[in-house]
N, C-alpha and C positions, 0 to 999 in steps of 0.2 A: 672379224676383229683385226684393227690393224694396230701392231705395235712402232715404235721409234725406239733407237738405243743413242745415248748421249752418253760419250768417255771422258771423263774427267782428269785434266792433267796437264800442267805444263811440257810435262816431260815426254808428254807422248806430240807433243806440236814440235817439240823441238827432235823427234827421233833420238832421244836417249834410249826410250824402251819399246819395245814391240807392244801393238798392240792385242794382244790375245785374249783380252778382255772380249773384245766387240767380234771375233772370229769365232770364239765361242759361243756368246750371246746368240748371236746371227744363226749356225747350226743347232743351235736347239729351239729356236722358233720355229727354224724349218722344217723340224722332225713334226713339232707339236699343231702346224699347219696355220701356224701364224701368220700374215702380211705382214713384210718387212718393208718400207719404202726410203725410210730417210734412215742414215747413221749419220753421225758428229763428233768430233774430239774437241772438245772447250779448253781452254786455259783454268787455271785457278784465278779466275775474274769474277769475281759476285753478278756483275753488272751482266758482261757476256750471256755468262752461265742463265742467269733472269732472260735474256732477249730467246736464246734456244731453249730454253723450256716453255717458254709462250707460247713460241713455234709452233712448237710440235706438240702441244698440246690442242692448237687448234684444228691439227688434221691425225691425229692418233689418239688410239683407245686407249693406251699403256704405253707409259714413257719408264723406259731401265736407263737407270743412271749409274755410272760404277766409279768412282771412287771420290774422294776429297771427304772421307766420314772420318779420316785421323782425326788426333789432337793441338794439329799444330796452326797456325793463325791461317794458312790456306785453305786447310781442310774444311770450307765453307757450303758445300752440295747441303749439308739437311738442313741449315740457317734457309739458304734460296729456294729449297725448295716447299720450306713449311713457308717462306712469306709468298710463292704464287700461289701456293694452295690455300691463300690464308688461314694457316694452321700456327694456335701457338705450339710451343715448346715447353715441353714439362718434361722434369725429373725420372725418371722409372729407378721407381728405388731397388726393384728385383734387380734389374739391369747394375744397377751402383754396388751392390750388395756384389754381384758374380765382380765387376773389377778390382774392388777392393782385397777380395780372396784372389785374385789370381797377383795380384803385383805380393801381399803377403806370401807365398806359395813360393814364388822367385826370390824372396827376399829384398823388392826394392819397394821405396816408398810412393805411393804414389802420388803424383802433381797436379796440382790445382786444374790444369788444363787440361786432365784425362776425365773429368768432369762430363767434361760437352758430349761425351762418347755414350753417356749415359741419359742429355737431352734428346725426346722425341717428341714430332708431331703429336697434340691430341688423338686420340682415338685411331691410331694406325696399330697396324701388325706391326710385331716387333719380330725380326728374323735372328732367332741364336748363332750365335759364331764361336762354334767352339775349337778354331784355330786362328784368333786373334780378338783383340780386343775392342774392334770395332763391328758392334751389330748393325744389321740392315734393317730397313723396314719397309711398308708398304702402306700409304697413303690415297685412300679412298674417298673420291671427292665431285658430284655435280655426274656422275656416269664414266669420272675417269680415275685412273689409277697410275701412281707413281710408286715405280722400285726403286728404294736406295741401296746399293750393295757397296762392298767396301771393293778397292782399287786392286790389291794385289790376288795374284788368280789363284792362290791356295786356300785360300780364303774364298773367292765369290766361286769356286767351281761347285764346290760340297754344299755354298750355301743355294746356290743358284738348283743344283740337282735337287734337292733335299725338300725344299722349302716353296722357290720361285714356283718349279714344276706342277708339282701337284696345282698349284691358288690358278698357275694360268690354264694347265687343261680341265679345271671345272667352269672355265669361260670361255674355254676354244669350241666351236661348232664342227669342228672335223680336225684332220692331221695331217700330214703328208709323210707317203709313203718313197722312199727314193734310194734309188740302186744305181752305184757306178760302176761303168765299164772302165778297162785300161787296155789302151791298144797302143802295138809299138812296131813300126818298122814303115807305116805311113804317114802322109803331114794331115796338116787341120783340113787344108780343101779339099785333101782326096774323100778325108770321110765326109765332110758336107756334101760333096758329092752324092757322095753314093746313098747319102742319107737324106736328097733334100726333097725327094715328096713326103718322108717321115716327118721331116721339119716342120715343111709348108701347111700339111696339113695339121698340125699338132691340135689336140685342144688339151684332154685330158687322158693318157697322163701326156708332158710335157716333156720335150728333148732339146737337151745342152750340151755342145762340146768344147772342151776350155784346152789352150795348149800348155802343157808346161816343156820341163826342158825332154828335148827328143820322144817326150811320149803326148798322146791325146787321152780325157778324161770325158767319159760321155755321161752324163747324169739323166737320167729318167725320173721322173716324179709324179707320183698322180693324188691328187687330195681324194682322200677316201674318208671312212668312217672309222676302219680302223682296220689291220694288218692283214686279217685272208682278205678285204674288198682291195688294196690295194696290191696285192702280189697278183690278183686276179688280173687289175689292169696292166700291171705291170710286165708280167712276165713273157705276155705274146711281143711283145715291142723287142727285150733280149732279143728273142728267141730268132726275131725276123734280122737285126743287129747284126747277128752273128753270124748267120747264115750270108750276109751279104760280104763281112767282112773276113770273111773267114778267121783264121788263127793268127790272123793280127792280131783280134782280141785274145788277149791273155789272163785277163782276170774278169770277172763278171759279180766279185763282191769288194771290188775297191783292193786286193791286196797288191801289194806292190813287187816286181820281177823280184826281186831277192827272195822273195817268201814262196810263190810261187814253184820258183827253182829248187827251194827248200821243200815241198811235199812234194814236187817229183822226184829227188835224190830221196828222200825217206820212203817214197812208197816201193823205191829198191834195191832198199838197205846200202845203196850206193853210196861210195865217199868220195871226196875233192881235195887237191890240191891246187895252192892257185901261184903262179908266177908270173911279175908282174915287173916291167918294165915302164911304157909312157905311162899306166895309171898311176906308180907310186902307191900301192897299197890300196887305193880309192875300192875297186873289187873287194877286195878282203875283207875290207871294213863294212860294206853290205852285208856277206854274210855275219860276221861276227856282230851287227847288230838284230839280228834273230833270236829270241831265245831258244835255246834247245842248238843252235848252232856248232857244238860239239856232236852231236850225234854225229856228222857228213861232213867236217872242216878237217883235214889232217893238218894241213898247215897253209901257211900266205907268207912269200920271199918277196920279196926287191930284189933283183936283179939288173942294177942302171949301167952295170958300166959292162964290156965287152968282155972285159977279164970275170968278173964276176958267171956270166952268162957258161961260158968255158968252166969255169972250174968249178961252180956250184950248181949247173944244168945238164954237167956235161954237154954244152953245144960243143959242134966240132969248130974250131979254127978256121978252117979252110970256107965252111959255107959263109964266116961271118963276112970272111976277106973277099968270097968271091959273090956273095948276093948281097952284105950288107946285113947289121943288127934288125935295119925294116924290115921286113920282106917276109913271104911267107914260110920260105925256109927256115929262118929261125924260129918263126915262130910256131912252128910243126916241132922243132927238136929241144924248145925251153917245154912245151906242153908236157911230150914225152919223158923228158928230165925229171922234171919236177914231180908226174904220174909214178915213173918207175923209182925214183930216193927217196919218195914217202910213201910207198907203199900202196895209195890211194887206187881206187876203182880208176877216178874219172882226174886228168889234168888238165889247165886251160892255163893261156899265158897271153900279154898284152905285149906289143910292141909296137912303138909308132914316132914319128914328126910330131910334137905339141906345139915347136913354136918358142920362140921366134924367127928364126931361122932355118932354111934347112939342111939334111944331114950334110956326111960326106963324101955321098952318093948323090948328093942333091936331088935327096926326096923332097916336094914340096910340104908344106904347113901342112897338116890333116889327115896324112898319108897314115893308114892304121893296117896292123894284120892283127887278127885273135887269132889262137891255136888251142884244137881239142884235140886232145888225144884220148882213148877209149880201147886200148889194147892195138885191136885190127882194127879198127875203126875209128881214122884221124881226120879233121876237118879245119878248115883255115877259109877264114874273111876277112874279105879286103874289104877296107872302107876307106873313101875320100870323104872327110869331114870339114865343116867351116866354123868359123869362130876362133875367139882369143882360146889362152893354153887353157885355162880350167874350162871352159866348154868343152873343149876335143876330148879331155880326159874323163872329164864325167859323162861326158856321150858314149865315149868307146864303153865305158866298165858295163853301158847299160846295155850296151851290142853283145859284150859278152856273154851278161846275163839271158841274153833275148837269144844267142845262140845255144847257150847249152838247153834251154826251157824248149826251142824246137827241136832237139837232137834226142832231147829224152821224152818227148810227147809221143 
């Protein structure tokens, strides 16, 4: 079965809005073992929006369409797509009936042109929306099938989970089962390297690795029947993975270093403080985007300026003046500080060049130390980094992360 996803929208041609419509779309075909081959973002153009639904009707089984089902003279997708299907348009009075009680209920009146919300194709599914007032449907015609869904994602995620799911996997022939790796402390080539007779010889399952910022994502995928045949294939591939790469890989179910660092601080009742100079908080905010992140966060300081460093880390004076705010001496005694005035098990602290410039020691741009401290046991990384200042700084908070996750493994 292969499907096509077409996005409807001005606004997404013009990058007003993200499209998460078609990111979502896209991972739940993949789950349900769908081919994916074409996506598109149309305008609010009747005419357009007609030339890609021909399209892709002529080389896909199921064409998903997501939005222009408002009420406003744009919102033209079930007009177009009931004339390629030539389908007419009739009233659904259950459907009139649910808008009319819902604008009652708010207390406004409703207008002539919330009307059209309640026109559908003959003889399609009609898909409920019970967080807006635009319904979907599904248009079944000559061996193919058309989903309308509505535009905004609170709306099509509930309706798409709910609804879509079930209609397409009673027409999917298989699924795909697929597990990612996250690895961090190597680049993209090194793991295609090490991974390129897995590659070469891929058939079933299949291996991908995508770069994002300072980490690699390895996707395995193998279309199966259904979840033990797919962990079956799947899991020798890990297993060989990992072994190659050793403890670079750091997650082997998609979680991310934050969380990661989070069941190793919990599985030993261990707490953190975190002190924070070139990231500005960016660390902190990893953890505290955890839930449960009070269990092992005592606290997260800013510490940017030298006086600060002194009198809220207790650093001494003397090493700033004789090694410099960079360096790894400070950044051994902000860890320490900020371990021993919150009480915390575990301290870790940033300090570094971001750029543009460099210091007053004339460190260059990238120049980073993190500091753990651990009671008797303190540790410090030096990192030479590239890129503009939010690069350095989202990279380092990730170093961090990646140090304490091997200091506690």
């Amino acid at each position: 079965m292969i499907a096509e996803v077409i996005n409807v929208g001005t606004e997404l041609l013009m990058g007003q809005v993200l499209n998460t419509d078609a990111k979502f779309i896209c991972e739940q075909l993949a789950v349900l073992g769908i081919n994916l081959y074409h996506q598109a973002a149309v305008g609010d153009n009747p005419e357009r929006l007609k030339d890609a639904l021909i399209q892709a009707l002529g080389r896909a089984d199921i064409i998903i369409l997501s939005g222009g089902l408002g009420p406003t003279q744009d919102d033209l997708t079930k007009q177009t797509a009931a004339a390629v299907m030539d389908c007419e348009l009739e009233i659904d009075e259950t459907v009139l009936e649910g808008l009319k009680n819902h604008f009652a209920s708010i207390g406004r009146t409703m207008t002539p042109n919330n009307i059209s919300q309640a026109l559908f194709p003959r003889d399609s599914v009609i898909l409920p929306n019970p967080y807006g007032t635009a319904p979907g449907c599904i248009i079944e015609k000559n061996g193919k099938a058309v989903v309308l869904l509505p535009g905004p994602p609170r709306e099509l995620f509930p309706m798409f989970q709910n609804f879509v799911v079930p209609y397409l996997s009673a027409r999917s022939d298989g699924r795909l089962c697929s597990k990612i790796l996250r690895v961090f402390g190597i680049g993209e080539s090194s793991v295609e390297y090490e991974l390129k007779d897995l590659i070469d010889n891929q058939s079933n399952p299949t291996i991908a690795t995508y770069a994002a910022l300072g980490e690699i994502s390895i996707r395995i995928t193998a279309r199966c029947k259904d979840e033990s045949e797919g962990a079956l294939l799947v899991e020798p591939v890990i297993d060989t993975i990992c072994q190659r790469l050793g403890d670079a890989v750091y997650s082997t179910d998609n979680k991310p270093l934050e969380a990661v660092c989070f069941d190793l601080l919990r599985s030993r009742s261990a707490t953190i403080a975190v002190a924070e100079s070139l990231t500005g908080g960016l660390l902190t905010s990893k953890f505290v985007g955890i839930p449960g992140c009070s269990e092992f966060l005592i606290e997260g300081i800013v510490c940017y300026s030298n006086s600060s460093k002194i009198k809220r880390l207790n650093v001494r004076p003397e090493t700033i003046e004789r090694c410099g705010a960079v360096s790894a001496e400070t950044a051994l005694e902000m860890a320490e500080g900020i371990r021993l005035s919150s009480g915390a098990d575990i301290g870790i602290s940033t300090t570094g060049v971001a750029g543009p410039g460099t210091d007053a020691f004339h460190n260059k741009v990238g120049l980073v130390f993190i500091g753990l401290s651990r009671g008797e046991r303190n540790d410090c990384l030096k990192l030479e980094l590239h890129g503009d200042r939010e690069r350095i700084r989202q990279v380092a908070s990730l170093h961090a992360l990646n140090l304490l996750r091997k200091k506690l493994s």
